[in-house]
KEBA-74747 format. One record per residue (C-alpha): residue number from 1; residue in three letters; y negated, z, x negated. Coordinates in nm, 4 decimals, padded with zeros to 6 digits, always signed. Last residue first. Example, Ala and Ser with C-alpha at 12.3 -4.5 7.8 and 13.67 -1.06 7.14 Angstrom:
@k=2 | r=SER | y=+00.1060 | z=+00.7140 | x=-01.3670
@k=1 | r=ALA | y=+00.4500 | z=+00.7800 | x=-01.2300
REM end
This chain:
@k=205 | r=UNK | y=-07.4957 | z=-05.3464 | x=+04.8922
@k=204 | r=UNK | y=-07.6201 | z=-05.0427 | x=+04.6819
@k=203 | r=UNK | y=-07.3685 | z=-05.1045 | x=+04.4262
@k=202 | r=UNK | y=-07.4667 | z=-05.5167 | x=+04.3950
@k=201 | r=UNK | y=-07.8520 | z=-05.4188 | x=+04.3725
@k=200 | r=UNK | y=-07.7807 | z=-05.1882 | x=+04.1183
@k=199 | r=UNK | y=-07.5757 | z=-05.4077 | x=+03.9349
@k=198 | r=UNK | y=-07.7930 | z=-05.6693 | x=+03.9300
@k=197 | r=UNK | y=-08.1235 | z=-05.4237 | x=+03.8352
@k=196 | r=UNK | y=-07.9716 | z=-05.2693 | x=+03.5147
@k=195 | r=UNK | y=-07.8098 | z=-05.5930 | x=+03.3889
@k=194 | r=UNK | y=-08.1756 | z=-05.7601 | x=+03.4258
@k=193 | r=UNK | y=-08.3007 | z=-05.4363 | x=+03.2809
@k=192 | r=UNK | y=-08.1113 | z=-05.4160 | x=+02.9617
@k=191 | r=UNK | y=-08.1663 | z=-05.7976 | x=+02.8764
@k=190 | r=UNK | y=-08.5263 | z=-05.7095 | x=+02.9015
@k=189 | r=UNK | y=-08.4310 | z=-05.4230 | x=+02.6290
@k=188 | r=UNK | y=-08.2611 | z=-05.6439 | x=+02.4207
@k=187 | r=UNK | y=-08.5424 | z=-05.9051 | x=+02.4089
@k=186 | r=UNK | y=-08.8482 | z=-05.6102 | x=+02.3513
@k=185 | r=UNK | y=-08.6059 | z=-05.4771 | x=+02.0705
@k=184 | r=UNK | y=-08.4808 | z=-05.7950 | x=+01.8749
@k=183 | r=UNK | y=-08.9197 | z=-05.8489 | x=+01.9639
@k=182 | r=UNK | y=-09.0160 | z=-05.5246 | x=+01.7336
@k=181 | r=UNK | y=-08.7607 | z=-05.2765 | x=+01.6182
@k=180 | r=UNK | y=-08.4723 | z=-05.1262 | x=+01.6296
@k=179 | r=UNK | y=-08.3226 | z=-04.8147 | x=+01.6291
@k=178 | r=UNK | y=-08.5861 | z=-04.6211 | x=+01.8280
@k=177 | r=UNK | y=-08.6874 | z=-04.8880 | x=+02.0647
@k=176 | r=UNK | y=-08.2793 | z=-04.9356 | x=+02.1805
@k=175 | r=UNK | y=-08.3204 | z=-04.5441 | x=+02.2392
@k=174 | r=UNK | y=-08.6341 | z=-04.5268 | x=+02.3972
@k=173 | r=UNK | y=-08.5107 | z=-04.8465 | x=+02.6423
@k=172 | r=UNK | y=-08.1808 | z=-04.6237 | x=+02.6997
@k=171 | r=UNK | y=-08.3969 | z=-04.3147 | x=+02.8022
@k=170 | r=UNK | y=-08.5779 | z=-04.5361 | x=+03.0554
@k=169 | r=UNK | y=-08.2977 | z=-04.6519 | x=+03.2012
@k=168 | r=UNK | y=-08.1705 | z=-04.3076 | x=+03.3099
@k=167 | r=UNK | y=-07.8046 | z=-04.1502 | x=+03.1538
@k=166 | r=UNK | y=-07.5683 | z=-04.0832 | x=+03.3712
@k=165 | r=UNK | y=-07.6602 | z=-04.2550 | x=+03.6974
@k=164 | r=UNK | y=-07.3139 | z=-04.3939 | x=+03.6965
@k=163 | r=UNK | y=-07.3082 | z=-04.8156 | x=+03.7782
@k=162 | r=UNK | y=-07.6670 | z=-04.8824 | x=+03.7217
@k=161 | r=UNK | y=-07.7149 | z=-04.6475 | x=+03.3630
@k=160 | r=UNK | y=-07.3516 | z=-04.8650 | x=+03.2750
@k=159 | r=UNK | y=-07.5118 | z=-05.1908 | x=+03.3889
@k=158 | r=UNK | y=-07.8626 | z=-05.1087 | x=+03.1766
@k=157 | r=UNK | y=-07.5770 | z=-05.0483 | x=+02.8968
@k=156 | r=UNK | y=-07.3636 | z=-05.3443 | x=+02.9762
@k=155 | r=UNK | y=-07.7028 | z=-05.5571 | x=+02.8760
@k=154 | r=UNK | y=-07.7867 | z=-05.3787 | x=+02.5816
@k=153 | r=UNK | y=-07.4408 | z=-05.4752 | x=+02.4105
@k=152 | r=UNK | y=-07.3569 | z=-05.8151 | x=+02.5583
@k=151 | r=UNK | y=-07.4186 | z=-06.0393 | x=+02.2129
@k=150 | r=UNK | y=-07.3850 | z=-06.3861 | x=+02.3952
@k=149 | r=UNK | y=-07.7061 | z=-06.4812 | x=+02.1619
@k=148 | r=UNK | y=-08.0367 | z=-06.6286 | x=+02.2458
@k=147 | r=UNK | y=-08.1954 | z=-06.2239 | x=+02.3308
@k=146 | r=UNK | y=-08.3081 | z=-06.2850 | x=+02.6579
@k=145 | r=UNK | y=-08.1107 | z=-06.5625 | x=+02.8056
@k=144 | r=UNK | y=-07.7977 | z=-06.5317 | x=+02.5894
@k=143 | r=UNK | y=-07.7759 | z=-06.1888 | x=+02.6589
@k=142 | r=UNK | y=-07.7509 | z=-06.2355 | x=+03.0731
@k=141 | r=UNK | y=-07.4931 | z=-06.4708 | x=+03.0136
@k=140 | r=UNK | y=-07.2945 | z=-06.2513 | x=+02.7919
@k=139 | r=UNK | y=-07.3660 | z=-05.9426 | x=+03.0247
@k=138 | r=UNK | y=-07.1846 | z=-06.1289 | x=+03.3495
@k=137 | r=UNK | y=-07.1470 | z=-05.8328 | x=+03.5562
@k=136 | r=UNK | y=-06.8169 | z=-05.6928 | x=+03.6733
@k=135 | r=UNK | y=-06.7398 | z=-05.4107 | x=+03.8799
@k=134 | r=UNK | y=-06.3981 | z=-05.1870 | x=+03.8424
@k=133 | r=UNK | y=-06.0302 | z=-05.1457 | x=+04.0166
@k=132 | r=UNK | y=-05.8961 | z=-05.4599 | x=+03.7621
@k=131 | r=UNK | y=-05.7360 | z=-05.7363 | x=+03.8734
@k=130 | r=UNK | y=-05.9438 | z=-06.0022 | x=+03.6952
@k=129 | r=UNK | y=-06.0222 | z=-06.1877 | x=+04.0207
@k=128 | r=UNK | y=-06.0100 | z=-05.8490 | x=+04.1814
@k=127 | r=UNK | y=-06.3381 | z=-05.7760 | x=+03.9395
@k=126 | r=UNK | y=-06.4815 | z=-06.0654 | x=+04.0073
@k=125 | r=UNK | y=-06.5491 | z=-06.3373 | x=+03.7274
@k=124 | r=UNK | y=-06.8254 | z=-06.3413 | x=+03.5033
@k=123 | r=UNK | y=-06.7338 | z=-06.1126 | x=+03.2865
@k=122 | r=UNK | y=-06.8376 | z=-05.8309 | x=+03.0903
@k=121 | r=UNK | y=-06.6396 | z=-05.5610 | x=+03.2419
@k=120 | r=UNK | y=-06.7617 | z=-05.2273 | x=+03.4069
@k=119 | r=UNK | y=-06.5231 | z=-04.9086 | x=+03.4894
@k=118 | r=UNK | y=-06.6008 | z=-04.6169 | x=+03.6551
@k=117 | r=UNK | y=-06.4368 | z=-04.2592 | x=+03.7523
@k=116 | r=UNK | y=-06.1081 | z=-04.3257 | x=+03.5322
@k=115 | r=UNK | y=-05.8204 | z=-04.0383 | x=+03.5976
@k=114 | r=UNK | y=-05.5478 | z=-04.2649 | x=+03.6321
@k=113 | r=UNK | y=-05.6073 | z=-04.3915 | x=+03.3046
@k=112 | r=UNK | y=-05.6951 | z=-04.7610 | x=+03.1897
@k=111 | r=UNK | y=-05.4694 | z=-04.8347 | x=+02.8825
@k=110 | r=UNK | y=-05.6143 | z=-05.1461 | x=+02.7343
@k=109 | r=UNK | y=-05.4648 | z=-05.5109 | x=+02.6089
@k=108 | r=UNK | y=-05.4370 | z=-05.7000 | x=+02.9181
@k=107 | r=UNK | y=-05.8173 | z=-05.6307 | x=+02.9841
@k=106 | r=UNK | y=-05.8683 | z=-05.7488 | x=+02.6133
@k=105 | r=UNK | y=-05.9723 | z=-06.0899 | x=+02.7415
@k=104 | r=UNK | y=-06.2400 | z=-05.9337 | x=+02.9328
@k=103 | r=UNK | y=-06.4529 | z=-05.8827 | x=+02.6734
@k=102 | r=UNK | y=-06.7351 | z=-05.5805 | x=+02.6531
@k=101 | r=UNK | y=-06.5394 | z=-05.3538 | x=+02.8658
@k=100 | r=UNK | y=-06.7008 | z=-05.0392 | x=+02.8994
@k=99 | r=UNK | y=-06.4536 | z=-04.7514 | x=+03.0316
@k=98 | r=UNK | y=-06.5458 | z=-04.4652 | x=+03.1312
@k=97 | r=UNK | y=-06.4450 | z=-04.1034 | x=+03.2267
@k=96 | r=UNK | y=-06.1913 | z=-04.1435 | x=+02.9707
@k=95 | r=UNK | y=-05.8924 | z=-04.0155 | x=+02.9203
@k=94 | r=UNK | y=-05.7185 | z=-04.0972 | x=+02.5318
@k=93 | r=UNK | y=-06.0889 | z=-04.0629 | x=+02.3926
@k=92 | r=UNK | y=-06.0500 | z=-04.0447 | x=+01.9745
@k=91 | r=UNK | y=-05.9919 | z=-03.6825 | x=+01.8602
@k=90 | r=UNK | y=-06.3572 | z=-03.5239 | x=+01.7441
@k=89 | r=UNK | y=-06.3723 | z=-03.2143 | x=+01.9627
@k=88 | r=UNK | y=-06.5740 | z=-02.9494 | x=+01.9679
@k=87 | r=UNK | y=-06.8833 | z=-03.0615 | x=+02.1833
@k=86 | r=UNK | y=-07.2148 | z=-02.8590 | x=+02.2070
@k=85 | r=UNK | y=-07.2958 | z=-02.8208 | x=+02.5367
@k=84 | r=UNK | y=-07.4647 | z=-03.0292 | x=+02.7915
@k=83 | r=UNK | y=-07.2352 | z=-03.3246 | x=+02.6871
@k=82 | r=UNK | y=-07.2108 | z=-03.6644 | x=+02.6425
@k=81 | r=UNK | y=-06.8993 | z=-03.7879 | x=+02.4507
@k=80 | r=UNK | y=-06.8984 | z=-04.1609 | x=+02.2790
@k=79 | r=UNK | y=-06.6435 | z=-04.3600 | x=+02.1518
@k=78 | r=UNK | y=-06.5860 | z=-04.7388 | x=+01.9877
@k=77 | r=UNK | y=-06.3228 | z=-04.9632 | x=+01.9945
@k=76 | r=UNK | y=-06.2759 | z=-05.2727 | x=+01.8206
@k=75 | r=UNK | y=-06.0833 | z=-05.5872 | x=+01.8632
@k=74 | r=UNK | y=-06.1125 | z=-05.8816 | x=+01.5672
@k=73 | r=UNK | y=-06.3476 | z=-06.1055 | x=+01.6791
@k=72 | r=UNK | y=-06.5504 | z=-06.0902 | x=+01.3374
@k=71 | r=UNK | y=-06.3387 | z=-05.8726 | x=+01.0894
@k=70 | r=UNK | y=-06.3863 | z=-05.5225 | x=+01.0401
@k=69 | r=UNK | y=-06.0083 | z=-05.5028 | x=+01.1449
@k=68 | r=UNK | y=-05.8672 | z=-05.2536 | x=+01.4484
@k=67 | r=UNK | y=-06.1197 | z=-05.0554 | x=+01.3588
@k=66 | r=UNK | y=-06.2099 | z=-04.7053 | x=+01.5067
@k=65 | r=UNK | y=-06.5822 | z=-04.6203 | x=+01.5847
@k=64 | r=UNK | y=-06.7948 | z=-04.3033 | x=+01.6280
@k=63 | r=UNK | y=-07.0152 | z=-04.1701 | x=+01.8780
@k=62 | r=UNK | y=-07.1329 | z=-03.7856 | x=+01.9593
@k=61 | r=UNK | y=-07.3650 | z=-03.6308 | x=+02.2328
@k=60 | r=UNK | y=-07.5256 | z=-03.3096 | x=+02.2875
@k=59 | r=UNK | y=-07.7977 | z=-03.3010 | x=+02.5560
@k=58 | r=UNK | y=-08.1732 | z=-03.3194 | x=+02.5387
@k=57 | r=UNK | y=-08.2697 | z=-03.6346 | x=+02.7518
@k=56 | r=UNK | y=-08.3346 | z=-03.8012 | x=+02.3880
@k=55 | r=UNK | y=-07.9840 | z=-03.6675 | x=+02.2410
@k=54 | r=UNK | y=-07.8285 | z=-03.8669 | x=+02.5468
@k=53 | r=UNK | y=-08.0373 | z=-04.2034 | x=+02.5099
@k=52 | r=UNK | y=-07.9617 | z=-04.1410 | x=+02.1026
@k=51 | r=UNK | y=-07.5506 | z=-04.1056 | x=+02.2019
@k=50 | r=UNK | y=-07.5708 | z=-04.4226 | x=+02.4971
@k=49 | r=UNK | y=-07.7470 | z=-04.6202 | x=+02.1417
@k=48 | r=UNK | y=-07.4549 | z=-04.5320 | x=+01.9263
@k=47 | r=UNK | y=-07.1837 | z=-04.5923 | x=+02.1437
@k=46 | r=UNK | y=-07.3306 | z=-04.9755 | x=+02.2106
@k=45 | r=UNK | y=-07.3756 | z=-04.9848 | x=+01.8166
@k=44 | r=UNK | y=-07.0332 | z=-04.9594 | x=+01.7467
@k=43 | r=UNK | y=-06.9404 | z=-05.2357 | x=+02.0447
@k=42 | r=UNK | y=-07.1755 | z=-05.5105 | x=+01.8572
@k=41 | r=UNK | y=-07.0193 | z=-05.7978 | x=+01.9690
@k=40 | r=UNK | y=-06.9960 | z=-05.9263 | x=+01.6586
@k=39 | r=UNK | y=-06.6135 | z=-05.7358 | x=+01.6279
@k=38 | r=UNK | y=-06.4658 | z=-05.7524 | x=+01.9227
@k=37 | r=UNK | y=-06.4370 | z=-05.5203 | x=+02.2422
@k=36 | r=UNK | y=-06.3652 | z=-05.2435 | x=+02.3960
@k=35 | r=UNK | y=-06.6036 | z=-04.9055 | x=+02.4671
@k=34 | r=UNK | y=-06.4612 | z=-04.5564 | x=+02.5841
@k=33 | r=UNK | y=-06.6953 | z=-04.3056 | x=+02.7795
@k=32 | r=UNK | y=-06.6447 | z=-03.9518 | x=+02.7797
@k=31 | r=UNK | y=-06.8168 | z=-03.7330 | x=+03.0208
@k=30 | r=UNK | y=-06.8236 | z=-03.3357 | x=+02.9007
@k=29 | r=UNK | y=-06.8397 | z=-03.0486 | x=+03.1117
@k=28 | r=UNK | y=-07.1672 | z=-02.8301 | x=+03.1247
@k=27 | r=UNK | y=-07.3085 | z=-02.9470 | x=+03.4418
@k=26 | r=UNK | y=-07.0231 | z=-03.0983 | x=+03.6746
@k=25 | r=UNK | y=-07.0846 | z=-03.4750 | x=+03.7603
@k=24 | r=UNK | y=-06.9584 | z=-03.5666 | x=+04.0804
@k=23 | r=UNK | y=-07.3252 | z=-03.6691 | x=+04.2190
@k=22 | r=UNK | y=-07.3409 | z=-03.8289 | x=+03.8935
@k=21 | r=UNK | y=-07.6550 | z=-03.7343 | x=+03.6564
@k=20 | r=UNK | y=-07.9846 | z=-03.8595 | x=+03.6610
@k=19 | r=UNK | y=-08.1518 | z=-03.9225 | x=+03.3049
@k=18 | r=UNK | y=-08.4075 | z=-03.6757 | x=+03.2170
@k=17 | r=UNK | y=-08.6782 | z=-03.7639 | x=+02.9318
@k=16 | r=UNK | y=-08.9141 | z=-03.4716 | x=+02.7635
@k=15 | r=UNK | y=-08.8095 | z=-03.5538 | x=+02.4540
@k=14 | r=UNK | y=-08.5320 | z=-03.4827 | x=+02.1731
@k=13 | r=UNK | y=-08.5141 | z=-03.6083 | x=+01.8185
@k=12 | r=UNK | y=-08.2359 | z=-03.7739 | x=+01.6270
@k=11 | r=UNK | y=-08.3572 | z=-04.1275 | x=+01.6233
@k=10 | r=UNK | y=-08.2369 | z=-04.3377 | x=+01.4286
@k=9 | r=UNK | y=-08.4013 | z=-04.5080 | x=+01.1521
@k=8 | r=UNK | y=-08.4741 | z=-04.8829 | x=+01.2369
@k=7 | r=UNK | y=-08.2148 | z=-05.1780 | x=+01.2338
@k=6 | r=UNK | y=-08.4259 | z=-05.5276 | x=+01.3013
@k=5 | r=UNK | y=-08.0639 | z=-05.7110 | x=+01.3459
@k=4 | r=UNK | y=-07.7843 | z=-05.5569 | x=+01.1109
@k=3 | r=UNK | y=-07.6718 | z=-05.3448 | x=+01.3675
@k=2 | r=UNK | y=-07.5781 | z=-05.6199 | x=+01.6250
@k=1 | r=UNK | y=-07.7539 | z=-05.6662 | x=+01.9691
REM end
């Protein structure tokens, strides 16, 4: 899912939706989640959409991009910072609690810090095939189905509500609904909860 596809008004509202946090999660302190990939991929909007799923379950949340170059398959990285309080800081993530891989071919590319709590890669390979400590999932494939384009986005995001109970699927359906609209929305989301219910599956097992 790109920006440029059925783009709606965001939404900067709050409802009555509660995702689930992580059993490690502490109430109050931020979790920071770091997103890689290439331009087309539509890595900006991925921070975007976890911020809306956060302001819709009535915390404080922030995203913004840095460019490598604008250009189509050039890397980007975008950033995003959940919070239950209002957040201070506006420094790009060094330490994330997450990191969102939308193509693996950067792997080689990233600093992954000691500190990471989950990881999840768009590939269809293992993760020890990659040799990274994180889960894979193939989101590409998984877009192309539902949406007819290898655009991972929404399906990373149903992986990421899978992988850390952070934010619940339901608030990331509101949010793809709320910026945009019609059947890019209705394929994006499906794509959403194919990712969501692999990767749950594969946790649990």
């Amino acid at each position: 899912m790109d920006r440029d596809e059925g783009r709606k008004s965001s939404m900067r509202g709050r409802s009555s939706l509660h995702g689930r946090l992580p059993r490690d999660y502490t109430g109050g302190m931020e979790y920071q989640i770091r997103i890689h990939g290439r331009g087309g991929q539509g890595v900006v909007t991925a921070a975007e959409l976890l911020s809306v799923a956060a302001f819709l379950e009535g915390r404080h949340a922030q995203a913004f991009p840095t460019f490598g170059s604008e250009r189509t398959g050039a890397p980007v990285v975008s950033f995003c910072r959940i919070s239950d309080r209002p957040i201070r800081s506006r420094e790009p993530i060094t330490e994330p609690d997450a990191l969102i891989i939308q193509d693996a071919t950067l792997l080689g590319q990233i600093d992954v810090p000691a500190g990471l709590r989950h990881m999840l890669v768009n590939s269809t390979k293992d993760a020890r095939e990659l040799g990274v400590a994180g889960v894979t999932i193939p989101a590409s494939a998984i877009a192309l189905r539902h949406v007819g384009r290898p655009v991972p986005n929404a399906a990373l995001l149903g992986g990421f509500c899978a992988l850390t109970g952070m934010l619940s699927l339901e608030s990331v359906h509101a949010a793809i609904r709320a910026t945009f609209s019609g059947p890019v929305a209705e394929a994006n989301i499906a794509a959403a909860d194919e990712a969501y219910s692999d990767l749950r599956e594969a946790v649990r097992a």
